[in-house]
PDB file of N, H, CA, C and O in Angstrom:
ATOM      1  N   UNK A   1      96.111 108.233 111.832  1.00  0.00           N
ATOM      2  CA  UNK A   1      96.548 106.878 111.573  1.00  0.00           C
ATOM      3  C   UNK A   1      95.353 106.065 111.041  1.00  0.00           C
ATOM      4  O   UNK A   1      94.220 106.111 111.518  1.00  0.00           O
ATOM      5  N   UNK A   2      95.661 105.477 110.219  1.00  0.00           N
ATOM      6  H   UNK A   2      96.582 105.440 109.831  1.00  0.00           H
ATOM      7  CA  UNK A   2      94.408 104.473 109.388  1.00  0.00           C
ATOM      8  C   UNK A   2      94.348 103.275 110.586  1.00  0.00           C
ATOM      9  O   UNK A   2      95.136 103.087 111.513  1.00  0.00           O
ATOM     10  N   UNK A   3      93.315 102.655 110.280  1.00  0.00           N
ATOM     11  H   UNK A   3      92.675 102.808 109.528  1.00  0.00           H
ATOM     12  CA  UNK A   3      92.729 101.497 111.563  1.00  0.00           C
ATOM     13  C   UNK A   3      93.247 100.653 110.263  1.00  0.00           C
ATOM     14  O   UNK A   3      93.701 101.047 109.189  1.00  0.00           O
ATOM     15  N   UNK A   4      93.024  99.446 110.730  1.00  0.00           N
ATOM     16  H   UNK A   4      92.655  99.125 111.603  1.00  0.00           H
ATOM     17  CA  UNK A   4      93.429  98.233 110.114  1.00  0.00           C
ATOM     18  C   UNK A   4      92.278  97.708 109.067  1.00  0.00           C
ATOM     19  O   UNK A   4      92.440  97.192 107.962  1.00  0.00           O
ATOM     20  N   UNK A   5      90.735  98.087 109.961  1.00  0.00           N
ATOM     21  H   UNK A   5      90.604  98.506 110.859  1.00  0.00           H
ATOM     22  CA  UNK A   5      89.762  97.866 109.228  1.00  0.00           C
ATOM     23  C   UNK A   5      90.122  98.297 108.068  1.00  0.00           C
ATOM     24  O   UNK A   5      90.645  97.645 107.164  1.00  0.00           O
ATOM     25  N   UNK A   6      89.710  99.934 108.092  1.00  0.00           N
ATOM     26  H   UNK A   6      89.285 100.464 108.827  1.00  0.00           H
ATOM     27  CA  UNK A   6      90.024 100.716 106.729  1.00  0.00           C
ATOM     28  C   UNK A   6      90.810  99.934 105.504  1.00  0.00           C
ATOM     29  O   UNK A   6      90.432  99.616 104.376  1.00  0.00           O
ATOM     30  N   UNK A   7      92.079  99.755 106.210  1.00  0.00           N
ATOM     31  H   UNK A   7      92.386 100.013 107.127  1.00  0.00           H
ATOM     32  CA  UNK A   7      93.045  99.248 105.205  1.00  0.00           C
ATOM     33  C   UNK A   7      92.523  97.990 104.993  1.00  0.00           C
ATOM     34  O   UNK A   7      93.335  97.470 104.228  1.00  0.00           O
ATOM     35  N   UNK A   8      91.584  97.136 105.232  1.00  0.00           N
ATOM     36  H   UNK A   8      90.923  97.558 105.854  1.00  0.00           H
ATOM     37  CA  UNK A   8      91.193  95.719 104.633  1.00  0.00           C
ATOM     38  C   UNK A   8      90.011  95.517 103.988  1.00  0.00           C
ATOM     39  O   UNK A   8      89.583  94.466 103.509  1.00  0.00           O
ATOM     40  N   UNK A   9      89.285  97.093 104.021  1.00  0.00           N
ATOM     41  H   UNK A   9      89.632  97.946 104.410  1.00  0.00           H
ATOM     42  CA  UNK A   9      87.929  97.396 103.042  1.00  0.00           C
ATOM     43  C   UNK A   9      88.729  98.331 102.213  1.00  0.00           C
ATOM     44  O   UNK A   9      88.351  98.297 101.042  1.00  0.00           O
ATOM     45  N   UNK A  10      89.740  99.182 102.434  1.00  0.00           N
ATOM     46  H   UNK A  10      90.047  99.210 103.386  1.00  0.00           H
ATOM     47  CA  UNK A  10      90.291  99.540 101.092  1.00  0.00           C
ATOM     48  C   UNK A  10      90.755  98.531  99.518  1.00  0.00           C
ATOM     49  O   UNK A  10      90.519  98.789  98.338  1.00  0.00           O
ATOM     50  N   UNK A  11      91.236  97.747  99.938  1.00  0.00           N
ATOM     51  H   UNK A  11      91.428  97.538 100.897  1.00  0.00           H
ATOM     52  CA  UNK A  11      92.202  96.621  99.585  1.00  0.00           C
ATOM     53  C   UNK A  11      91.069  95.833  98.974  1.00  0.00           C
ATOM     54  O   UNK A  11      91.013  95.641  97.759  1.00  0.00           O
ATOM     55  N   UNK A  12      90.301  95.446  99.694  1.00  0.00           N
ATOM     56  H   UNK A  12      90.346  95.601 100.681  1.00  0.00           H
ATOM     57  CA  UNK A  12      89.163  94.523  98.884  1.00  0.00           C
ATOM     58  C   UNK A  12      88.259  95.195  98.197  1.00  0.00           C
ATOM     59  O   UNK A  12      87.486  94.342  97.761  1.00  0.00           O
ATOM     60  N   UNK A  13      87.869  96.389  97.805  1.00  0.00           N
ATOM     61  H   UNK A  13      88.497  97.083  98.159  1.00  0.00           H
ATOM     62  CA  UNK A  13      87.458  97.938  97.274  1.00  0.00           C
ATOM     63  C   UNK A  13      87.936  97.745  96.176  1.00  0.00           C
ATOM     64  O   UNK A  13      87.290  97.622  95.135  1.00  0.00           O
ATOM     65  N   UNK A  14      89.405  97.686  96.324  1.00  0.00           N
ATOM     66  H   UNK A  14      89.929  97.786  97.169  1.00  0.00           H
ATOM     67  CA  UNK A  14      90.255  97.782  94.779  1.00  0.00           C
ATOM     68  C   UNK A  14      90.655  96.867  94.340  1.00  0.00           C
ATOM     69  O   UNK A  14      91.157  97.031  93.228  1.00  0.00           O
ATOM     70  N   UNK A  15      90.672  95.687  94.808  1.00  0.00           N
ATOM     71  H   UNK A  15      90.265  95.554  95.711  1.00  0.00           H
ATOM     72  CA  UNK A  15      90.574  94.756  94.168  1.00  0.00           C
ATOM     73  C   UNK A  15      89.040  94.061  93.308  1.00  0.00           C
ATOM     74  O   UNK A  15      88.997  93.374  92.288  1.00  0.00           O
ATOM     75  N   UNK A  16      88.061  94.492  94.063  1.00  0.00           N
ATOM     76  H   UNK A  16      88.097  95.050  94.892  1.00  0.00           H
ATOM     77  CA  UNK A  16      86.814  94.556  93.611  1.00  0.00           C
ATOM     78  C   UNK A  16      86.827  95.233  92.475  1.00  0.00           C
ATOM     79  O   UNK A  16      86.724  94.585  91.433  1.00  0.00           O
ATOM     80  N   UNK A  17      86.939  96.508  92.424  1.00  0.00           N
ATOM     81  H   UNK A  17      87.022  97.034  93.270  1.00  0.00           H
ATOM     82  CA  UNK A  17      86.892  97.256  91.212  1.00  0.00           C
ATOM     83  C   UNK A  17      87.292  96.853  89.868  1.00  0.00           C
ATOM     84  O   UNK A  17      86.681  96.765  88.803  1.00  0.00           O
ATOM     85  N   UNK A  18      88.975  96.545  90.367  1.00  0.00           N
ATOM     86  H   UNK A  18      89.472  96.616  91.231  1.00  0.00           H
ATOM     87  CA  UNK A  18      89.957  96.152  88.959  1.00  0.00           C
ATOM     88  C   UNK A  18      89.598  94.989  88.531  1.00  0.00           C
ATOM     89  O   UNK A  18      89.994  94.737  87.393  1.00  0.00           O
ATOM     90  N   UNK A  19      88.501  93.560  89.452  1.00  0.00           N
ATOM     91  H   UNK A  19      88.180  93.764  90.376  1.00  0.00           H
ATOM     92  CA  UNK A  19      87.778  92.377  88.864  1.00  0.00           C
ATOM     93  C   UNK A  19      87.012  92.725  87.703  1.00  0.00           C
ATOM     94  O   UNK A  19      87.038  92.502  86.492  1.00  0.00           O
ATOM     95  N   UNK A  20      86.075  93.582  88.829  1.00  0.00           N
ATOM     96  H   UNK A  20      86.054  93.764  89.812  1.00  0.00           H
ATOM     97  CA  UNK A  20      84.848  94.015  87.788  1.00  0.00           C
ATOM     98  C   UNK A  20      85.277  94.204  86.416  1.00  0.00           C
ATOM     99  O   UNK A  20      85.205  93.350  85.532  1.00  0.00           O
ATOM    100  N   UNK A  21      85.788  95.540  86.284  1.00  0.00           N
ATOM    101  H   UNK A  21      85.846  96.233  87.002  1.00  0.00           H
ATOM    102  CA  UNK A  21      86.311  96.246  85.378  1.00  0.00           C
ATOM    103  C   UNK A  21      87.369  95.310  84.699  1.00  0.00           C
ATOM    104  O   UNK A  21      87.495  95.925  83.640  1.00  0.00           O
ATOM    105  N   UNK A  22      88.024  94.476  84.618  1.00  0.00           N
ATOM    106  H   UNK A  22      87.921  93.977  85.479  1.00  0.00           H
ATOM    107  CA  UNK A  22      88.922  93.981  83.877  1.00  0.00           C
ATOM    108  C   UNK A  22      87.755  92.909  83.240  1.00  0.00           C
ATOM    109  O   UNK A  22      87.715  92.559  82.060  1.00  0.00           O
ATOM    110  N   UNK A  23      86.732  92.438  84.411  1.00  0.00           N
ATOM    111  H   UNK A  23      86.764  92.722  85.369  1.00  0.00           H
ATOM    112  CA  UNK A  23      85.670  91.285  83.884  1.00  0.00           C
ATOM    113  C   UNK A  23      84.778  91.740  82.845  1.00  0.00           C
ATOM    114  O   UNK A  23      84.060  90.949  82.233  1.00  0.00           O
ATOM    115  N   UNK A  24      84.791  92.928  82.630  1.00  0.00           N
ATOM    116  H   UNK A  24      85.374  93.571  83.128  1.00  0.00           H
ATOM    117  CA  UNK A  24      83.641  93.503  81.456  1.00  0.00           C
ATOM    118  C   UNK A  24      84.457  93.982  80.585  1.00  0.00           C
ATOM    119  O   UNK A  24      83.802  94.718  79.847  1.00  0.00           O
ATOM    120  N   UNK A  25      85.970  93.947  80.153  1.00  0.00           N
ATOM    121  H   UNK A  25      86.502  93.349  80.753  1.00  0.00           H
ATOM    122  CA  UNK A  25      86.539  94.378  79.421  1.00  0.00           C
ATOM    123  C   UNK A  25      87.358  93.181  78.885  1.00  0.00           C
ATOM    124  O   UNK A  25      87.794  93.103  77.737  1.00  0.00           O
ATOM    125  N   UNK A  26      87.527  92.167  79.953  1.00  0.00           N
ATOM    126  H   UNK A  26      87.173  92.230  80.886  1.00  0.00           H
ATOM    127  CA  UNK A  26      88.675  91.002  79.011  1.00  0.00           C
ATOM    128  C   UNK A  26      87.568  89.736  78.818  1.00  0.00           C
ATOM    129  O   UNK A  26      87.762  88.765  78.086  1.00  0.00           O
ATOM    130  N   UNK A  27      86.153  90.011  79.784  1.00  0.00           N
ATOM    131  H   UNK A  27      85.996  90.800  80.379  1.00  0.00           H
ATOM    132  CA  UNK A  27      85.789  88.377  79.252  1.00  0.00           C
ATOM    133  C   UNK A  27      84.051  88.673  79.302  1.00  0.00           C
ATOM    134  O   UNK A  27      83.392  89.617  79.739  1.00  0.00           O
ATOM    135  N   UNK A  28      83.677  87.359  78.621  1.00  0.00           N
ATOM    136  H   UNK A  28      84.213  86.592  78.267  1.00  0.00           H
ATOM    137  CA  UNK A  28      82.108  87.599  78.300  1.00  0.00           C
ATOM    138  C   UNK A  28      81.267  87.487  79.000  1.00  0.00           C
ATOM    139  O   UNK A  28      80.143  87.469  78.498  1.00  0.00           O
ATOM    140  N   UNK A  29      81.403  87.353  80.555  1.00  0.00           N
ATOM    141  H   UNK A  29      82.316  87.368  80.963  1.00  0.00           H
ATOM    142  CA  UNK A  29      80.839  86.844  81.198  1.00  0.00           C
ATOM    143  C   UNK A  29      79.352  87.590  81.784  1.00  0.00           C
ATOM    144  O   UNK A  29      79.534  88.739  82.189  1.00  0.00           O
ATOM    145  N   UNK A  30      78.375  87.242  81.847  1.00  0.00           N
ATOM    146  H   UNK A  30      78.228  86.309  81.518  1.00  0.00           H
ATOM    147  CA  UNK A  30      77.102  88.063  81.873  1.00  0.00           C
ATOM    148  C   UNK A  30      77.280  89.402  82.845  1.00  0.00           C
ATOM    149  O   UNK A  30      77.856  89.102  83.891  1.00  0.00           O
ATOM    150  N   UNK A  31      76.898  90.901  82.741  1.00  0.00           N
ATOM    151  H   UNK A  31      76.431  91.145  81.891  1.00  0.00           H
ATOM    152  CA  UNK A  31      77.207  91.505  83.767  1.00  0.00           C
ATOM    153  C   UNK A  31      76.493  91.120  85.008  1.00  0.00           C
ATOM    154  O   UNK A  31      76.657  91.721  86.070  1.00  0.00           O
ATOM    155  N   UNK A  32      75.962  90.445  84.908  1.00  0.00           N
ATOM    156  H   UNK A  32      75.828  89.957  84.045  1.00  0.00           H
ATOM    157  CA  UNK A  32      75.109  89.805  86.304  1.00  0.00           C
ATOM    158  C   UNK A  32      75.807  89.146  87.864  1.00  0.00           C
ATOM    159  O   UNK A  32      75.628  89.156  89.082  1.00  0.00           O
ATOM    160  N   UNK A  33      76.766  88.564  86.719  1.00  0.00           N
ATOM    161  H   UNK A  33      76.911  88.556  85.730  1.00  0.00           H
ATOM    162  CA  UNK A  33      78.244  87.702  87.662  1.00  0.00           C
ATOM    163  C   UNK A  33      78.925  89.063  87.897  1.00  0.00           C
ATOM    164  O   UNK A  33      78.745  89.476  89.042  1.00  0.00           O
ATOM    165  N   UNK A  34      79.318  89.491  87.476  1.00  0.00           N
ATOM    166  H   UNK A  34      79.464  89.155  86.545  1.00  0.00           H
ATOM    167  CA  UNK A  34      80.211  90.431  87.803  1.00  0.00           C
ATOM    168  C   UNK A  34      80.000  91.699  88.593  1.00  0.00           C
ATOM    169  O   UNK A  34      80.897  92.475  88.922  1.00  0.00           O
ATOM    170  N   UNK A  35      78.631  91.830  88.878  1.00  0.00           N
ATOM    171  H   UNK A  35      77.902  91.200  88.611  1.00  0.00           H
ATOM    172  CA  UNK A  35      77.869  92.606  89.544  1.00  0.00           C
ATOM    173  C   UNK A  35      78.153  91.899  90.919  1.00  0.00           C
ATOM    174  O   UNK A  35      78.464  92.476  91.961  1.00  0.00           O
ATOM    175  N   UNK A  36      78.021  90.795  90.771  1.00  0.00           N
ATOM    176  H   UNK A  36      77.768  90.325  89.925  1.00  0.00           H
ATOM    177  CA  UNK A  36      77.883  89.842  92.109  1.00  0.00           C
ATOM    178  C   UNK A  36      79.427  89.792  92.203  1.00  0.00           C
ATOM    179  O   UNK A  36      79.510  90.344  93.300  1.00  0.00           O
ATOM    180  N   UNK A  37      80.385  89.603  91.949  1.00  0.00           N
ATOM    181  H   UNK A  37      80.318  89.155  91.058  1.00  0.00           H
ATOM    182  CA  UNK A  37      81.812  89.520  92.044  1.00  0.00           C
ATOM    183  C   UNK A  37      81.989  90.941  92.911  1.00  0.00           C
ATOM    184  O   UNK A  37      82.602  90.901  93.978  1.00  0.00           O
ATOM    185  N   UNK A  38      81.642  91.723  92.601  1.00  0.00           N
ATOM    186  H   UNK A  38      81.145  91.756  91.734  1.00  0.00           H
ATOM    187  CA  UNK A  38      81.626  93.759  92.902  1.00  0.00           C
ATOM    188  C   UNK A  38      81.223  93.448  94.439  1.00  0.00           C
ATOM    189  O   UNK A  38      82.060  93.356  95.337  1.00  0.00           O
ATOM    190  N   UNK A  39      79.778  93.294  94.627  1.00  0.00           N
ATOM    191  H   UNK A  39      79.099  93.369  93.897  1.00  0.00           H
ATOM    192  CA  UNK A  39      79.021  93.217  96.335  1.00  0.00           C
ATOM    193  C   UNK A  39      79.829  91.908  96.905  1.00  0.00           C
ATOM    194  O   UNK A  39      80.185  92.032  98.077  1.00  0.00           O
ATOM    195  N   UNK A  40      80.169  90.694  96.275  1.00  0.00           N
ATOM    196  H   UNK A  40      79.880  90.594  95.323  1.00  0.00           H
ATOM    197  CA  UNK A  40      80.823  90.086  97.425  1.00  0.00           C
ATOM    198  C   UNK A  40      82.339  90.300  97.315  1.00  0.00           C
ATOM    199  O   UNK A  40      82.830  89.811  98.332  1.00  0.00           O
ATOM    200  N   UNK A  41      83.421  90.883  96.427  1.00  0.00           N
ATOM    201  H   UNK A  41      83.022  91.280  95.601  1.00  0.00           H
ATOM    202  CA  UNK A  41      84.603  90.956  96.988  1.00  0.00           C
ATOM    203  C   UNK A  41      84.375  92.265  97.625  1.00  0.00           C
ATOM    204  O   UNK A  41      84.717  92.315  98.807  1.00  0.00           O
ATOM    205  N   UNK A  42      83.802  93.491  97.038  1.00  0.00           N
ATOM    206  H   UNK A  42      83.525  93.450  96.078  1.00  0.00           H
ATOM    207  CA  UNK A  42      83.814  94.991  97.589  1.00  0.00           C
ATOM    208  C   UNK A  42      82.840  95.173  99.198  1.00  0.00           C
ATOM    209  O   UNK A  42      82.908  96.138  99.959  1.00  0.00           O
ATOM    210  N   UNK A  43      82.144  94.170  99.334  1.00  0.00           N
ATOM    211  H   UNK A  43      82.088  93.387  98.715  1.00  0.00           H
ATOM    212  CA  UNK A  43      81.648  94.299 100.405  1.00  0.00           C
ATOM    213  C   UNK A  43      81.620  92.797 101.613  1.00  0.00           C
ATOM    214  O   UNK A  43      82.220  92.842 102.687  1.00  0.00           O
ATOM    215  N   UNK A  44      81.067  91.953 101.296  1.00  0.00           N
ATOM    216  H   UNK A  44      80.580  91.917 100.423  1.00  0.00           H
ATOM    217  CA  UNK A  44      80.796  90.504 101.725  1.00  0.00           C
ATOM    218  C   UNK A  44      82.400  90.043 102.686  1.00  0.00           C
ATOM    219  O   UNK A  44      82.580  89.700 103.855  1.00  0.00           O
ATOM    220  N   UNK A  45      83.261  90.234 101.607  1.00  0.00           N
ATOM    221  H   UNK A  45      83.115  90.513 100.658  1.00  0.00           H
ATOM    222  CA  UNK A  45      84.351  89.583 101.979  1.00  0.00           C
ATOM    223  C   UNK A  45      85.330  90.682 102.877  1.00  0.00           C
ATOM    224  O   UNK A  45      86.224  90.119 103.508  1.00  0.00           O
ATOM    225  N   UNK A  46      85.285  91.760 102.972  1.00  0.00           N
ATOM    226  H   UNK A  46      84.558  92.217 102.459  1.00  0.00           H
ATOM    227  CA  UNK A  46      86.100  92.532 104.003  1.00  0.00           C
ATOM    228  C   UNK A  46      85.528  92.388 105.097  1.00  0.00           C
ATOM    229  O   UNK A  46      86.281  92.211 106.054  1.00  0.00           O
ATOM    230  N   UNK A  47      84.124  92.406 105.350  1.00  0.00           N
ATOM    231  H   UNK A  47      83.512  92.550 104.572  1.00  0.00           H
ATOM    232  CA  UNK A  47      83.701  92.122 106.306  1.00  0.00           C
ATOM    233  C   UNK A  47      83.845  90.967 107.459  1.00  0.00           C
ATOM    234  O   UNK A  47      84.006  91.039 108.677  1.00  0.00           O
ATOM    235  N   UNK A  48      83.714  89.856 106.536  1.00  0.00           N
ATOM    236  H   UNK A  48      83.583  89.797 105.546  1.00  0.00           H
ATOM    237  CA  UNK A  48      84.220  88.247 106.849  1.00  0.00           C
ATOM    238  C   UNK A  48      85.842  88.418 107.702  1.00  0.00           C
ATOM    239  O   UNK A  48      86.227  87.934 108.766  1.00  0.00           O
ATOM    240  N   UNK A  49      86.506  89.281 106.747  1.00  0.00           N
ATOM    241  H   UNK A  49      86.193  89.674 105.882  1.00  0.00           H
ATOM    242  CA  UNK A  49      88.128  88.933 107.012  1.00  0.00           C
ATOM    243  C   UNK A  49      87.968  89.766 108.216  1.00  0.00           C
ATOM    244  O   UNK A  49      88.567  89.360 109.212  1.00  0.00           O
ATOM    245  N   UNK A  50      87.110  91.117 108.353  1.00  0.00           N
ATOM    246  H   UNK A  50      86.624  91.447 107.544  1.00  0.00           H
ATOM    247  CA  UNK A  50      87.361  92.064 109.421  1.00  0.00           C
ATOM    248  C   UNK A  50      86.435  91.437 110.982  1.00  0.00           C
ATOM    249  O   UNK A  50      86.893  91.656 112.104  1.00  0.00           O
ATOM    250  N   UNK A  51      85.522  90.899 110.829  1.00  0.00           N
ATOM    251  H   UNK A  51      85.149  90.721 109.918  1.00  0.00           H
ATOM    252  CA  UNK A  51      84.840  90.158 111.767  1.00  0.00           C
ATOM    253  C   UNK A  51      86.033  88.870 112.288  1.00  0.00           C
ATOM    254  O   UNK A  51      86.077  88.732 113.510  1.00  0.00           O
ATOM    255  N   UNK A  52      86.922  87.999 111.514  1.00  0.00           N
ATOM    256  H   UNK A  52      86.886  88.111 110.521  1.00  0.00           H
ATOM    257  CA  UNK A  52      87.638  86.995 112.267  1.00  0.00           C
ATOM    258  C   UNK A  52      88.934  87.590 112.468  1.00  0.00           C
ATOM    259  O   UNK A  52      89.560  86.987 113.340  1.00  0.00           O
ATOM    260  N   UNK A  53      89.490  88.464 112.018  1.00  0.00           N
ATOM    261  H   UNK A  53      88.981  88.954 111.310  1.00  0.00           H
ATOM    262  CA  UNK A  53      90.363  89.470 113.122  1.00  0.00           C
ATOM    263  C   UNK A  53      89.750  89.994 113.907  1.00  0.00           C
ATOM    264  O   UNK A  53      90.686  90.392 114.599  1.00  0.00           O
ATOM    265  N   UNK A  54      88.896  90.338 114.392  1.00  0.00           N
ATOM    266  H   UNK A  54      88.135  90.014 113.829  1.00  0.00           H
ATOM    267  CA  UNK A  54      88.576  90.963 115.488  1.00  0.00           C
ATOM    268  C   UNK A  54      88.571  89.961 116.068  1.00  0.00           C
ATOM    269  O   UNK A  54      89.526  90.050 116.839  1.00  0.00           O
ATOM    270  N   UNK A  55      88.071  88.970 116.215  1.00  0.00           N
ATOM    271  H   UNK A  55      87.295  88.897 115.589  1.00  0.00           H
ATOM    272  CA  UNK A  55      87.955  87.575 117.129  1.00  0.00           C
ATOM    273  C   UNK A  55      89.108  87.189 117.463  1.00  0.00           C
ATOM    274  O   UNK A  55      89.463  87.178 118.641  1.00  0.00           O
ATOM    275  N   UNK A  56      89.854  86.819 116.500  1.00  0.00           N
ATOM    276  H   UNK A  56      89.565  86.827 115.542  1.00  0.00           H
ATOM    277  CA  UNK A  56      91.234  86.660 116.854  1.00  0.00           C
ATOM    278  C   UNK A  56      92.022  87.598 117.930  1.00  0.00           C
ATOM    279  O   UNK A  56      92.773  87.118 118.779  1.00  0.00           O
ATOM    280  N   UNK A  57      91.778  88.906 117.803  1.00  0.00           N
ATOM    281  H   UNK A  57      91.167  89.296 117.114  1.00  0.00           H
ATOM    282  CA  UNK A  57      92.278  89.769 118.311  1.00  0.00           C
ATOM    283  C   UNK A  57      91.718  89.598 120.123  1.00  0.00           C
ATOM    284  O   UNK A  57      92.211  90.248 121.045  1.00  0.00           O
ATOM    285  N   UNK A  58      90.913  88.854 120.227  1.00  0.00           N
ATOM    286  H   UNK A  58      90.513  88.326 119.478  1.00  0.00           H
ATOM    287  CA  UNK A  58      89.317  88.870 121.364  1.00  0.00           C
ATOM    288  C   UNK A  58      90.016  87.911 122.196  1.00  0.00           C
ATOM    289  O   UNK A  58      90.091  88.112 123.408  1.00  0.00           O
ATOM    290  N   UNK A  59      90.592  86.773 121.602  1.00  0.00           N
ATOM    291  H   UNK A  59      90.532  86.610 120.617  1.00  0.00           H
ATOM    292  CA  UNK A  59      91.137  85.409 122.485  1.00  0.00           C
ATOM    293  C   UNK A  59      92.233  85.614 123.182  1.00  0.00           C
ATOM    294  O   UNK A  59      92.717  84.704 123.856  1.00  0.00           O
TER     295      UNK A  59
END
């Protein structure tokens, strides 16, 4: 059975990806941003969402 985590670093993984990748293919934007779009949706932000469910889960 998948944990919940998993499924909320999967999800922000692929949504990370298809940013990136759609961001270097539909718009001009420096790869610098979009590098940074990659580490904070693919990493930064599952974390965030997975740290205040757990809290939630805590009360």
């Amino acid at each position: 059975m998948v944990s919940r985590e998993n499924n909320v670093v999967t999800g922000f993984v692929l949504l990370a990806l298809v940013l990136t990748y759609g961001g270097f293919w539909l718009t001009d934007f420096p790869s610098e941003l979009l590098m940074g779009v990659l580490i904070f949706v693919g990493v930064l932000a599952p974390m965030v969402v997975n740290n205040h469910l757990d809290s939630r889960e805590a009360a």
